[in-house]
Backbone of each chain as ProteinMPNN parsed JSONL, in Angstrom:
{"seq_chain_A": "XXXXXXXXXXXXXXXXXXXXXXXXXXXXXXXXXXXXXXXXXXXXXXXXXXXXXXXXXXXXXXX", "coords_chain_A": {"N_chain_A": [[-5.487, -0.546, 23.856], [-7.773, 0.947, 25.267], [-10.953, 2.822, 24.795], [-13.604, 5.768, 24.297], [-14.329, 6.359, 22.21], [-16.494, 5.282, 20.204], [-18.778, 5.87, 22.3], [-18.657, 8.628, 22.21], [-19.062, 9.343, 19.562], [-21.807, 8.197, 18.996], [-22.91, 9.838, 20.603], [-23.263, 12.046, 19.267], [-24.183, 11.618, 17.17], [-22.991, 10.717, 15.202], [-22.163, 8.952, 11.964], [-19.368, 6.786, 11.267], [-17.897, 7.102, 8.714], [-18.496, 9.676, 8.865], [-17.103, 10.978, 11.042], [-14.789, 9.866, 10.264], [-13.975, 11.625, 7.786], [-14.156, 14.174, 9.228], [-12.25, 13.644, 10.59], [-10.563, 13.301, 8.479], [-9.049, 10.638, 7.69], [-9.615, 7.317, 6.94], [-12.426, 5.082, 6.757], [-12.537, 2.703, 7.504], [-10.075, 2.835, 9.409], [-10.805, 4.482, 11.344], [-12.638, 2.818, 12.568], [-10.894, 0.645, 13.471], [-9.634, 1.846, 15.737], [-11.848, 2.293, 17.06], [-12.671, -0.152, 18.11], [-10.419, -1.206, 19.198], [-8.415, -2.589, 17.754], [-6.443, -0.935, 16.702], [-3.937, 1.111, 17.716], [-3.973, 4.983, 18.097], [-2.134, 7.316, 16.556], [-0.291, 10.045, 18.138], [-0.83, 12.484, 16.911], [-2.753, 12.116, 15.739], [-4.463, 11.62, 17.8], [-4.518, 13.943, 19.138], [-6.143, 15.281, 17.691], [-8.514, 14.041, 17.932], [-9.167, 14.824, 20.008], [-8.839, 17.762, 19.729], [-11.429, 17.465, 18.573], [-13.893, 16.428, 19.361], [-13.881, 17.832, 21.893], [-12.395, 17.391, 24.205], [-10.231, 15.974, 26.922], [-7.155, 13.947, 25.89], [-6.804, 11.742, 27.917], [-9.342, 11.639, 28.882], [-10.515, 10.071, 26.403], [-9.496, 8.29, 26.2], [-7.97, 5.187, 27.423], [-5.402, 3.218, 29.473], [-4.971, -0.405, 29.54]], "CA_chain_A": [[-5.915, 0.635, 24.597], [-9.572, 1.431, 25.382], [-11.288, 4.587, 24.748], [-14.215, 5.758, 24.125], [-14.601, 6.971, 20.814], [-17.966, 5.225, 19.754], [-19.675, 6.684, 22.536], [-18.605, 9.91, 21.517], [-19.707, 9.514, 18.432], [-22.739, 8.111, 19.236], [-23.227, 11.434, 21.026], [-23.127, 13.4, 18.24], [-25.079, 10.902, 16.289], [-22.314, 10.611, 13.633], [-21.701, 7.536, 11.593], [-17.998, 6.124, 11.747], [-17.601, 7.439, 8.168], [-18.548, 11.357, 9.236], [-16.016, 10.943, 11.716], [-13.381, 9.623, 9.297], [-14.219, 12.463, 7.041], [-13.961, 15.336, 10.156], [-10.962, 13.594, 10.368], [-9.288, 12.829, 7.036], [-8.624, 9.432, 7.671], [-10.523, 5.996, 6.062], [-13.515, 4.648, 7.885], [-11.585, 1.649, 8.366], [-8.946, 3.498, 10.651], [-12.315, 4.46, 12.689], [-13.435, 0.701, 12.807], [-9.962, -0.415, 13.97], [-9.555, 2.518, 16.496], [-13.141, 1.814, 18.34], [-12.632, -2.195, 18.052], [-9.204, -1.683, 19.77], [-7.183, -3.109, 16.648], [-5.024, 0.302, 16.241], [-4.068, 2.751, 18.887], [-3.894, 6.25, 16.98], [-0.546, 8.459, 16.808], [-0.361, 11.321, 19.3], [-0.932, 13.845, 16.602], [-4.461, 11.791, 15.078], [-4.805, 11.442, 19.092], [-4.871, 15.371, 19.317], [-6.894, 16.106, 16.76], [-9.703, 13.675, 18.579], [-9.402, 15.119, 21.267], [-9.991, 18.863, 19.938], [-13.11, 17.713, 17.818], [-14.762, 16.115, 20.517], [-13.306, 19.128, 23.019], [-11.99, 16.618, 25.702], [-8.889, 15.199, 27.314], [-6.824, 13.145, 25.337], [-7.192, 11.356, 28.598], [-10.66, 11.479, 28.721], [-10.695, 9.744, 25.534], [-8.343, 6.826, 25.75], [-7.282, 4.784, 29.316], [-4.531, 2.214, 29.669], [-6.333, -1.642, 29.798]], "C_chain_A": [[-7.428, 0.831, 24.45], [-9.888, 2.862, 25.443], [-12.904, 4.508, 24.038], [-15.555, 6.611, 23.081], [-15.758, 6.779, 20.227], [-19.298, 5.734, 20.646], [-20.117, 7.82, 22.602], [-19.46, 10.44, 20.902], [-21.227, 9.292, 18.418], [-23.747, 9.883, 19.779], [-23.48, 12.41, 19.769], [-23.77, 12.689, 16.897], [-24.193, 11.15, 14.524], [-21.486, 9.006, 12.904], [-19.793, 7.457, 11.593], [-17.476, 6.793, 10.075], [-17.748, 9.543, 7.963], [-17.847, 11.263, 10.454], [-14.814, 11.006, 11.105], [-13.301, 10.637, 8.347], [-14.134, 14.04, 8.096], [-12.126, 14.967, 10.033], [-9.556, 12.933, 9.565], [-8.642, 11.719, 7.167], [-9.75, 8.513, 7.151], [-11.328, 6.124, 7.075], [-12.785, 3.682, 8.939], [-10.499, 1.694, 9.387], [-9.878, 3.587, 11.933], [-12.44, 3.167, 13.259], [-12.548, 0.758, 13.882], [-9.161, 0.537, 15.411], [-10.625, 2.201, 17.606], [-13.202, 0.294, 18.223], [-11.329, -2.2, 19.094], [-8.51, -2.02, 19.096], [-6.327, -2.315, 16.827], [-4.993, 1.24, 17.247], [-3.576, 4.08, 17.845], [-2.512, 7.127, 17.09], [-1.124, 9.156, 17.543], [-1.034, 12.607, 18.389], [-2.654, 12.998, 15.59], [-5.139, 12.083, 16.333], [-5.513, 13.284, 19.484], [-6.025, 15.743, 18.917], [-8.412, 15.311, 17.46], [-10.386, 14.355, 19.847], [-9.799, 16.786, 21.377], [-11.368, 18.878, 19.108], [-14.129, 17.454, 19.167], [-14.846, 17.154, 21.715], [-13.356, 18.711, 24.286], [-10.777, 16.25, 25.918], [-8.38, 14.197, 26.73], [-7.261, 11.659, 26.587], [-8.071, 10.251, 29.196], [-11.477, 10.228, 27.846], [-10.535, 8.157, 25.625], [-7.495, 6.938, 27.114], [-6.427, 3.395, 28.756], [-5.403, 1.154, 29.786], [-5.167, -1.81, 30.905]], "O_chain_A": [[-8.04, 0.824, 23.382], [-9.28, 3.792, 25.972], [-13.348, 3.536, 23.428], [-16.696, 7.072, 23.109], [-16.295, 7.745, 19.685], [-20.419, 5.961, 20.192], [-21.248, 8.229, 22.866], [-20.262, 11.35, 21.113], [-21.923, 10.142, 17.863], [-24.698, 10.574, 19.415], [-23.959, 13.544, 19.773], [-23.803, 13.218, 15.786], [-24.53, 11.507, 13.395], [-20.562, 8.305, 13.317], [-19.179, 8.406, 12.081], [-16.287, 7.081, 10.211], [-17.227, 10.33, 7.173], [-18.614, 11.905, 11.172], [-13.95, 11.87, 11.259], [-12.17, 10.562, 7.867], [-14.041, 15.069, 7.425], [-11.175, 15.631, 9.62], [-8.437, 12.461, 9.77], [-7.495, 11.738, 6.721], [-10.842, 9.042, 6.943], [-11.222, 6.888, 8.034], [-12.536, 3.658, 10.144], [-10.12, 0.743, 10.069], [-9.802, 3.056, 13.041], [-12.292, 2.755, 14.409], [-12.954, 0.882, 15.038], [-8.244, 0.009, 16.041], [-10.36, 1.918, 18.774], [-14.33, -0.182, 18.346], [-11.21, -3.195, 19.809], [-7.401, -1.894, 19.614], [-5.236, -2.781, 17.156], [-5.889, 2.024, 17.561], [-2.812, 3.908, 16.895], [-2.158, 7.454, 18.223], [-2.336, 9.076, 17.738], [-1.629, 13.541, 18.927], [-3.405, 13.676, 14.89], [-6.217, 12.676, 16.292], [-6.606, 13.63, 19.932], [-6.842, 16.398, 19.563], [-9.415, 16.025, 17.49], [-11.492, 14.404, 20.385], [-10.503, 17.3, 22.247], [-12.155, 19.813, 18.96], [-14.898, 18.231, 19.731], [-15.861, 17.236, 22.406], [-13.964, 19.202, 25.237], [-10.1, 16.184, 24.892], [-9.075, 13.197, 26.909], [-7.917, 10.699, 26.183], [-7.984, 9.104, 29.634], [-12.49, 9.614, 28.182], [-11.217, 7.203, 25.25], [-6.835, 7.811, 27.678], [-6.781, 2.7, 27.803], [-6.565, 1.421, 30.093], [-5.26, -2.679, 31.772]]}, "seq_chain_B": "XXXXXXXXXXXXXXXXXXXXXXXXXXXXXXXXXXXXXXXXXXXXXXXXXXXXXXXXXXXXXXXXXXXXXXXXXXXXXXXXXXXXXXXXXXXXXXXXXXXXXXXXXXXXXXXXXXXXXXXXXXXXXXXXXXXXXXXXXXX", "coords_chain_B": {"N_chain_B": [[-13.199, 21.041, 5.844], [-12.246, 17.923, 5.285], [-11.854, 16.808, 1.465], [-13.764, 13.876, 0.58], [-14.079, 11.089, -1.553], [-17.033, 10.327, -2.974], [-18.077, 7.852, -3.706], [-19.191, 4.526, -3.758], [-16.896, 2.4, -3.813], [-15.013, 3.385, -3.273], [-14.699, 4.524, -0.357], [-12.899, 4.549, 1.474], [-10.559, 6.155, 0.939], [-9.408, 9.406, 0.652], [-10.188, 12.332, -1.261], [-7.734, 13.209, -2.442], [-6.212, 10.601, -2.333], [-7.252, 9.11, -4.373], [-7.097, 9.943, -6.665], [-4.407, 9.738, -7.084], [-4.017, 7.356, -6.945], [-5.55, 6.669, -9.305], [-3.987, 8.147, -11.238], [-1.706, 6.158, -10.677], [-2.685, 3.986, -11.857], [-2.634, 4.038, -14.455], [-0.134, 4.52, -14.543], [0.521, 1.83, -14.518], [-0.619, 0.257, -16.195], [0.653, 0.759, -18.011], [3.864, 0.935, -17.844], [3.603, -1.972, -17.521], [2.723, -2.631, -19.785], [4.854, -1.945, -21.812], [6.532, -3.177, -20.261], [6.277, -6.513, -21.171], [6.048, -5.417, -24.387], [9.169, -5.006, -24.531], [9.571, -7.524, -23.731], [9.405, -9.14, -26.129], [9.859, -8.005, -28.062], [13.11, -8.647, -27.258], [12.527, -11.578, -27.596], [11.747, -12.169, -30.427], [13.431, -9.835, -31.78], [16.231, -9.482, -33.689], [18.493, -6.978, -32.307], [21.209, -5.112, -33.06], [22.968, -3.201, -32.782], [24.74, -1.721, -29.696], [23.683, 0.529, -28.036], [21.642, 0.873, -28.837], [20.087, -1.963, -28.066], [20.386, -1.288, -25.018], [18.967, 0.868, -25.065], [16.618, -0.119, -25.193], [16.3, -1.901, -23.517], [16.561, 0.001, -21.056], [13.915, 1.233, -21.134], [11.528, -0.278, -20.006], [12.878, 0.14, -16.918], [12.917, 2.839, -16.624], [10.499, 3.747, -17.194], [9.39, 2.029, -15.003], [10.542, 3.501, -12.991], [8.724, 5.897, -12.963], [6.668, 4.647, -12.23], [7.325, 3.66, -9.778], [7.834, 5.695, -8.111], [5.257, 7.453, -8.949], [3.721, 5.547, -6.918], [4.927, 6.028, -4.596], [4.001, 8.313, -3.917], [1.035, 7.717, -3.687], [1.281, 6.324, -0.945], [1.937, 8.573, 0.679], [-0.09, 9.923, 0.222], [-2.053, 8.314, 1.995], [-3.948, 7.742, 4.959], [-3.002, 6.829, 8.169], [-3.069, 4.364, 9.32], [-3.459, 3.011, 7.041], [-1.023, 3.131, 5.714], [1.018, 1.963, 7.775], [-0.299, -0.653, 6.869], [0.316, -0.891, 4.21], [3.715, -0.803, 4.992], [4.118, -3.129, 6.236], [3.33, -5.082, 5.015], [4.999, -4.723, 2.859], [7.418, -5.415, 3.911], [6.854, -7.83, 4.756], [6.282, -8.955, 1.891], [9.469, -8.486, 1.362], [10.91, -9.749, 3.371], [9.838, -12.455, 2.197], [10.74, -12.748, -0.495], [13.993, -12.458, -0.038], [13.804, -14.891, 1.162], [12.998, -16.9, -0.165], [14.826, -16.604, -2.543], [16.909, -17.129, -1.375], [16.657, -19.598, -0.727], [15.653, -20.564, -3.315], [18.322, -20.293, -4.606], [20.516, -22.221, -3.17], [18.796, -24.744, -3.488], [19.196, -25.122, -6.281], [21.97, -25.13, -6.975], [22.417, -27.755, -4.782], [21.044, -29.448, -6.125], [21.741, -29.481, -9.109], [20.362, -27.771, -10.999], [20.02, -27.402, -14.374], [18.904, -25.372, -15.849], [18.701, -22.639, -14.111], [15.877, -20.768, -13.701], [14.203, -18.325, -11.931], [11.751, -16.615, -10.048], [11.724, -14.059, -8.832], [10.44, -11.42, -8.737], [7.835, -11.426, -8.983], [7.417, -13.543, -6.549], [7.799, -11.763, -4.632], [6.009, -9.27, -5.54], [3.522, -10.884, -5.279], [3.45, -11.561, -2.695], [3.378, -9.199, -1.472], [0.99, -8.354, -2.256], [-0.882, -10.038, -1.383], [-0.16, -10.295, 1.729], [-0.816, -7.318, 1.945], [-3.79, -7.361, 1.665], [-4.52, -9.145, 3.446], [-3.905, -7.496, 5.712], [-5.651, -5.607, 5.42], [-7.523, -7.397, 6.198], [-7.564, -7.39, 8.682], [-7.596, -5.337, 10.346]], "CA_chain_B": [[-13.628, 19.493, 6.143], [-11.353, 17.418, 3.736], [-12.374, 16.122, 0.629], [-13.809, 12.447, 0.508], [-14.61, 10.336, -2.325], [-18.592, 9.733, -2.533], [-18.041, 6.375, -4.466], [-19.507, 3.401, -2.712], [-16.265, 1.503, -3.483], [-13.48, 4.244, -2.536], [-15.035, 5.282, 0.682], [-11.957, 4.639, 2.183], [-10.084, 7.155, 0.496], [-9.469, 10.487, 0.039], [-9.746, 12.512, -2.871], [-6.034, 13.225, -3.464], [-5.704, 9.545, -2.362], [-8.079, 8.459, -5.483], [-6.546, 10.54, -7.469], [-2.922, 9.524, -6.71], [-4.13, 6.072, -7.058], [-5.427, 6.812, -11.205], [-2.496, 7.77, -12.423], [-0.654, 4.937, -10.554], [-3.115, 2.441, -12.265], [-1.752, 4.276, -15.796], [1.332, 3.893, -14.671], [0.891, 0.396, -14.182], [-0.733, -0.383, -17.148], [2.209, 1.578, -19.436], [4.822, 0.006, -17.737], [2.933, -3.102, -17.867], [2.608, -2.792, -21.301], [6.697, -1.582, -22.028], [7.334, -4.981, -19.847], [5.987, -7.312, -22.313], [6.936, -4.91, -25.493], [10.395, -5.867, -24.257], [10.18, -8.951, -23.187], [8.796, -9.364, -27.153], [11.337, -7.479, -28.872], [14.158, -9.564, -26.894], [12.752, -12.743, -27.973], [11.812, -12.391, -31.478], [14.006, -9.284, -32.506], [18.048, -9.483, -33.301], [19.312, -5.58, -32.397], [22.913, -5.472, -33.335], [23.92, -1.663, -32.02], [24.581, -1.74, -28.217], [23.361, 1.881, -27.582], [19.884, 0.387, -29.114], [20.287, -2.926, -27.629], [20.591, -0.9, -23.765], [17.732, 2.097, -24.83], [15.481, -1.188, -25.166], [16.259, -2.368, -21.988], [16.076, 0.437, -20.06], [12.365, 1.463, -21.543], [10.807, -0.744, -18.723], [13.775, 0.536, -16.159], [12.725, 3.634, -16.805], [9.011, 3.209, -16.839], [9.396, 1.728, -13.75], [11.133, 4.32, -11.571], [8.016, 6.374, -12.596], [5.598, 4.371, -11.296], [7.084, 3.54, -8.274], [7.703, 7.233, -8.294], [3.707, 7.479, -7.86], [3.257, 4.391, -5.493], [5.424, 6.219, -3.147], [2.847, 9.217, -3.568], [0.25, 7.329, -2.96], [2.229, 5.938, -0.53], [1.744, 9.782, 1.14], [-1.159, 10.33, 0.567], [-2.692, 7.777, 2.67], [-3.934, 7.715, 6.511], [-1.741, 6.543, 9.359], [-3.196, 2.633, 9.065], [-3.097, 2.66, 5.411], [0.512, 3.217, 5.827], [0.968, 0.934, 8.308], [-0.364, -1.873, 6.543], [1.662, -1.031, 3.365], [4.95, -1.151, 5.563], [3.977, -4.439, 6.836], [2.889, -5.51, 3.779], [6.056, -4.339, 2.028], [8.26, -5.64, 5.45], [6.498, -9.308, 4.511], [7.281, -9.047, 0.351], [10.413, -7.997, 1.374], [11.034, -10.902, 3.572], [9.381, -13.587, 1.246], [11.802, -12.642, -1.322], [14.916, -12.73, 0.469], [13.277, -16.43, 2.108], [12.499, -17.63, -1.59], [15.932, -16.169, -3.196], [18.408, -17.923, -0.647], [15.793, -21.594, -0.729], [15.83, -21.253, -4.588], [20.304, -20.574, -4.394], [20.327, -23.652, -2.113], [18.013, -26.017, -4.223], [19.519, -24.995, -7.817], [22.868, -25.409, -6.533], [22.393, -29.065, -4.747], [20.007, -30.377, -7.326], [22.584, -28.777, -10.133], [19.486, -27.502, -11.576], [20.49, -26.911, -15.918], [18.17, -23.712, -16.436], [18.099, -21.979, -12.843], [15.085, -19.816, -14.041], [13.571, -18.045, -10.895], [10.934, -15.516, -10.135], [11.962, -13.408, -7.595], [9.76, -10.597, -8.578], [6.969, -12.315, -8.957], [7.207, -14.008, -5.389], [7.475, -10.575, -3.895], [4.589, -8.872, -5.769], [1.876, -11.517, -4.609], [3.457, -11.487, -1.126], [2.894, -7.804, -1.165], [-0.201, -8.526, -2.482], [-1.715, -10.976, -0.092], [-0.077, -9.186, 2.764], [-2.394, -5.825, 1.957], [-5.184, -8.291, 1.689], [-4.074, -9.874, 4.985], [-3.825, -6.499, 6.376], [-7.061, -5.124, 5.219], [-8.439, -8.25, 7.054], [-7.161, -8.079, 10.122], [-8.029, -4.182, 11.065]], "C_chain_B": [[-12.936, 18.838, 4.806], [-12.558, 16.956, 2.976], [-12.978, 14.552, 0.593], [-14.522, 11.822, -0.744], [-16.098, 9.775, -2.085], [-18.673, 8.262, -3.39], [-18.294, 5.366, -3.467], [-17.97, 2.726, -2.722], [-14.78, 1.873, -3.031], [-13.944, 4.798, -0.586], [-13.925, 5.588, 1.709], [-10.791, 5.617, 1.95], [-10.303, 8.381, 0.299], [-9.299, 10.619, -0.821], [-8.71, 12.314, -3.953], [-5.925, 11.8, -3.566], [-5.989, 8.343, -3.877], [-7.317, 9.23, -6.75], [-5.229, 10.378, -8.174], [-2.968, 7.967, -7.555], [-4.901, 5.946, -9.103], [-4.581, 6.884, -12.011], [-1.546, 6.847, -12.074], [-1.087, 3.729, -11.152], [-2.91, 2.804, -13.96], [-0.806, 3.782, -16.325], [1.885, 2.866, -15.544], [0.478, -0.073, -15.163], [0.218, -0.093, -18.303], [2.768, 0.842, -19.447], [4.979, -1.613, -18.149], [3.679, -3.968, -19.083], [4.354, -2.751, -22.108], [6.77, -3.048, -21.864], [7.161, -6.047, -20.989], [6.069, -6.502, -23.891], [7.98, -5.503, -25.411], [10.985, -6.967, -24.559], [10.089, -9.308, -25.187], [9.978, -9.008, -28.244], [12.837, -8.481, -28.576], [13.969, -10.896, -27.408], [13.007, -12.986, -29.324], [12.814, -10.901, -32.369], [15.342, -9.127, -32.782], [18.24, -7.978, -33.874], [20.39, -6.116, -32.29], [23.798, -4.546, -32.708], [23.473, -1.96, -30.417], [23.892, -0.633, -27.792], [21.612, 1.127, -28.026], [19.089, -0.945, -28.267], [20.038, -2.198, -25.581], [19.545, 0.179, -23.683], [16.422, 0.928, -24.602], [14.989, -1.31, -23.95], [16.121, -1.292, -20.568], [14.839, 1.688, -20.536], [11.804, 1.536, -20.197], [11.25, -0.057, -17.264], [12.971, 2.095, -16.063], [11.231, 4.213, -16.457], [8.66, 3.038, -15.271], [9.503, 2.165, -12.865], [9.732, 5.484, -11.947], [7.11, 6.208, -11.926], [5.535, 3.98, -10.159], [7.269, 4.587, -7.38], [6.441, 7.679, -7.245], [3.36, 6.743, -7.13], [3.623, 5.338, -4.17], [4.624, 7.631, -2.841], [1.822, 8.978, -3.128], [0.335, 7.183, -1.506], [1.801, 7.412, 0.891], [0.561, 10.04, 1.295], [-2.17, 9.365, 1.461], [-2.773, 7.679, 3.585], [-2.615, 6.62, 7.095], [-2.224, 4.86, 9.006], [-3.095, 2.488, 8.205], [-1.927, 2.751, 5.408], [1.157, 2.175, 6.937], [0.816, -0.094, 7.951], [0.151, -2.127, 5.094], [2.838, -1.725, 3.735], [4.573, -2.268, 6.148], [4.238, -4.986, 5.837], [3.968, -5.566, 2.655], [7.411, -4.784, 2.818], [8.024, -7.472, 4.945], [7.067, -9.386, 2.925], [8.393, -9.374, 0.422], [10.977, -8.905, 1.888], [10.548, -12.968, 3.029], [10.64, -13.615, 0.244], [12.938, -13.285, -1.442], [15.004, -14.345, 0.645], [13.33, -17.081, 0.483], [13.513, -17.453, -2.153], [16.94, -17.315, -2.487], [17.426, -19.401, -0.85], [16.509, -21.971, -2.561], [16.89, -21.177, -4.906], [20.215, -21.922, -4.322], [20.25, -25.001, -2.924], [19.077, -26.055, -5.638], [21.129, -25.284, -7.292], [23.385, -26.9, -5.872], [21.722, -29.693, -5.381], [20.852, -30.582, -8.83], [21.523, -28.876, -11.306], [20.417, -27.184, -13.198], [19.941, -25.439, -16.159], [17.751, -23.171, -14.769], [17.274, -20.958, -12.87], [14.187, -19.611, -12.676], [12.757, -17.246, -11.122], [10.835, -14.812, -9.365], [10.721, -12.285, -7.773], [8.372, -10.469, -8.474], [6.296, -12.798, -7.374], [7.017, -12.581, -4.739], [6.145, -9.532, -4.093], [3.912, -9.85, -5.402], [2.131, -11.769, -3.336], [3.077, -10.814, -0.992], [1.418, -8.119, -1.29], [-1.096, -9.193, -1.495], [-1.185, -10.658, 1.737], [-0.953, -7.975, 2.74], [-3.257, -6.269, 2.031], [-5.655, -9.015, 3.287], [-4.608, -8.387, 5.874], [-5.283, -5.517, 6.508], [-8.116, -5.863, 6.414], [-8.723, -8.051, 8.45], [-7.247, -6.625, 10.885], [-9.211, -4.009, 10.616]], "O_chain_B": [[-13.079, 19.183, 3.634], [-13.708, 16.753, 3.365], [-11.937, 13.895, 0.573], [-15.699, 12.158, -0.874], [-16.363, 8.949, -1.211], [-19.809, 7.805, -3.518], [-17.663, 5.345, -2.41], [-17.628, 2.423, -1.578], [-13.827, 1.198, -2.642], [-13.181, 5.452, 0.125], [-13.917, 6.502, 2.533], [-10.063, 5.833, 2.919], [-11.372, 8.672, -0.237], [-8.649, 9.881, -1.562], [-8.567, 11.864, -5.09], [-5.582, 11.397, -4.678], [-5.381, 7.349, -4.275], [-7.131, 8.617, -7.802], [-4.928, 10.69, -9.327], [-2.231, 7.565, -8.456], [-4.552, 5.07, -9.894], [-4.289, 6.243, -13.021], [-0.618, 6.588, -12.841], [-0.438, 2.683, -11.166], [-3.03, 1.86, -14.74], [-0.458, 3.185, -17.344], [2.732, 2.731, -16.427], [1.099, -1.103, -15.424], [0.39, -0.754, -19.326], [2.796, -0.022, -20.323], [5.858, -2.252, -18.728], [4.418, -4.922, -19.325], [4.771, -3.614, -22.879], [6.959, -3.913, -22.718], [8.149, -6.31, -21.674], [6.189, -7.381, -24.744], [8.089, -6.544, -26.059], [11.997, -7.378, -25.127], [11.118, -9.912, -25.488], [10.701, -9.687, -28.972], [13.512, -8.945, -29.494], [14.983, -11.524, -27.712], [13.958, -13.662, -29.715], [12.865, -10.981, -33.596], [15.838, -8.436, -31.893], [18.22, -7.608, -35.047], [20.7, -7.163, -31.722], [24.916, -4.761, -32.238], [22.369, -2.29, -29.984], [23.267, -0.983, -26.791], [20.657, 1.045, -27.254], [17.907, -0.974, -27.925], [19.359, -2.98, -24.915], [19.139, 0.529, -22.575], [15.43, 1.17, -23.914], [13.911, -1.047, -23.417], [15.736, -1.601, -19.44], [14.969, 2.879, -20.255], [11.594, 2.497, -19.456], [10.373, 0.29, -16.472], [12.345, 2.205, -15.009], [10.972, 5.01, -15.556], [7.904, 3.702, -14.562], [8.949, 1.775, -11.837], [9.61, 6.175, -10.936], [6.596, 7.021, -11.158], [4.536, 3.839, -9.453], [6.993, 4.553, -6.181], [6.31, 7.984, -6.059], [2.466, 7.175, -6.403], [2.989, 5.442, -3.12], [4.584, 8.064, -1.69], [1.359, 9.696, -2.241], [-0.438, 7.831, -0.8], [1.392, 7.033, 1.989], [0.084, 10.372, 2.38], [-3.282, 9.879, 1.581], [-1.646, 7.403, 3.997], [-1.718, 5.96, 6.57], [-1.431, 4.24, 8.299], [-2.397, 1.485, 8.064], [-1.664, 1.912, 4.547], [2.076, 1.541, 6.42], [1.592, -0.917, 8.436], [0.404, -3.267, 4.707], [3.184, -2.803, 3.251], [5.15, -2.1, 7.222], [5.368, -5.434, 5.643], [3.866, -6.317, 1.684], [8.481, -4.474, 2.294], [8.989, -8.226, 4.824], [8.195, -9.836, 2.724], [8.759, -10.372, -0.198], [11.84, -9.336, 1.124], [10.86, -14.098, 3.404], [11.448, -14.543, 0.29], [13.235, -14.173, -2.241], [16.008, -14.995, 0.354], [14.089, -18.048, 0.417], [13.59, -18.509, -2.781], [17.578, -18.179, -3.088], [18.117, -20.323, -1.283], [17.258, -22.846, -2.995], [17.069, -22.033, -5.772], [19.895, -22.676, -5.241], [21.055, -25.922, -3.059], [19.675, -27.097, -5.904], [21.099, -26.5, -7.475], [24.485, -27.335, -6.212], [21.826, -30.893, -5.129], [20.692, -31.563, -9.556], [21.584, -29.65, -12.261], [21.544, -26.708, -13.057], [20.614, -24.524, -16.633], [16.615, -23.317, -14.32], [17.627, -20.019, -12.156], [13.498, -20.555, -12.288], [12.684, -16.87, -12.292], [9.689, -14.713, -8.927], [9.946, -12.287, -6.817], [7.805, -9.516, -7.94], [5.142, -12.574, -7.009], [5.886, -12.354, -4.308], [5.442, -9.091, -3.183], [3.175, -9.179, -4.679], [1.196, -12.203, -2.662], [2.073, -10.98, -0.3], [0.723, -8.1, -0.274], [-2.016, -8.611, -0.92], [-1.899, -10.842, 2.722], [-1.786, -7.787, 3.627], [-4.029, -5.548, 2.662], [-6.7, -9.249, 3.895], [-5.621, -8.361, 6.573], [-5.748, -4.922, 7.48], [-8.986, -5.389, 7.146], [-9.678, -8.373, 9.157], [-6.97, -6.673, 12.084], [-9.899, -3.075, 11.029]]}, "name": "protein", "num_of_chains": 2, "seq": "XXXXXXXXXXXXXXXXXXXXXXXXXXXXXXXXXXXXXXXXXXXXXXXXXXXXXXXXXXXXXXXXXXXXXXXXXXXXXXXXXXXXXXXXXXXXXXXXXXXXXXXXXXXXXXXXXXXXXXXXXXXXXXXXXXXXXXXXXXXXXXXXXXXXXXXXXXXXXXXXXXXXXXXXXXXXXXXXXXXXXXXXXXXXXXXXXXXXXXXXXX"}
């Protein structure tokens, strides 16, 4: 699944470990989320979607 | 904002998760330590009372269900991929085992091995082991 979580972040000029730390998960979950390795549960999925304050959607598209 | 470990080499963890993970490396050295007490006492000591003879033996038994007790806290306390690559990781052990248990039946049985001494537990801890290692790799 593709999404576009590092340009998010980029946005907000936050490293991949102040992400993982907003949201209580490893870095390495980050990594393997913006690489495409891991698609995220619905309820990590949520929670991206109200930090950033966008559409799960928005976030993350079908390849 | 949760807690996070400022340690260069936990970064991947949370607090509780570091935390969880201290007293499971206690545990592990107690039990450890019980295991080979044991094994030590069984070789070189002759107990004669069964009730003493069975508190011996289940020391380690005992030992054991605590620390896998805290594994399975850890176990909790860790993100959604850290759990994930446990249950893989513990899905592969778990199938090494089984794969290595019925081969070494098999062999010791048409070979008519004399001392069928195996290591089942053994094979499964460094599967586990190199599965989490695997798993680490590969996300």
């Amino acid at each position: 699944m593709k999404n576009k979580l590092k340009v998010l972040r980029a946005e907000r000029d936050w490293s991949q470990a102040d992400l993982a730390k907003r949201l209580n998960v490893s870095r390495q979950t980050v990594n393997a989320i913006e690489t495409g390795k891991y698609d995220p549960s619905l309820p990590l999925a949520f929670k991206l979607a109200r930090l950033f304050g966008a559409p799960i959607e928005s976030i993350f598209e079908d390849k | 904002m949760p807690e996070h470990s400022t340690s260069p080499f936990c970064d991947d963890q949370t607090v509780e998760e570091r935390r969880v993970g201290r007293i499971l490396m206690v545990c592990s050295v107690v039990w450890s330590a019980s295991l080979i007490g044991c094994a030590w006492v069984a070789k070189f000591v002759t107990i004669t009372s069964p009730a003493l003879q069975l508190a011996v033996a289940a020391v380690p038994v005992v030992l054991g269900a605590i620390t896998f007790w805290v594994f399975i806290k850890k176990l909790r306390a860790m993100d959604e991929l850290q759990q994930r690559i446990q249950l893989e990781a513990l899905g592969i052990g778990f199938a090494v085992g089984v794969l290595y248990e019925i081969g070494h039946t098999l062999y010791v049985r048409l070979a008519d091995v004399q001392q069928p001494d195996g290591n089942l537990a053994s094979v499964m801890l460094f599967a586990w082991i190199g599965a989490v290692l695997w798993g680490k790799w590969r996300y």
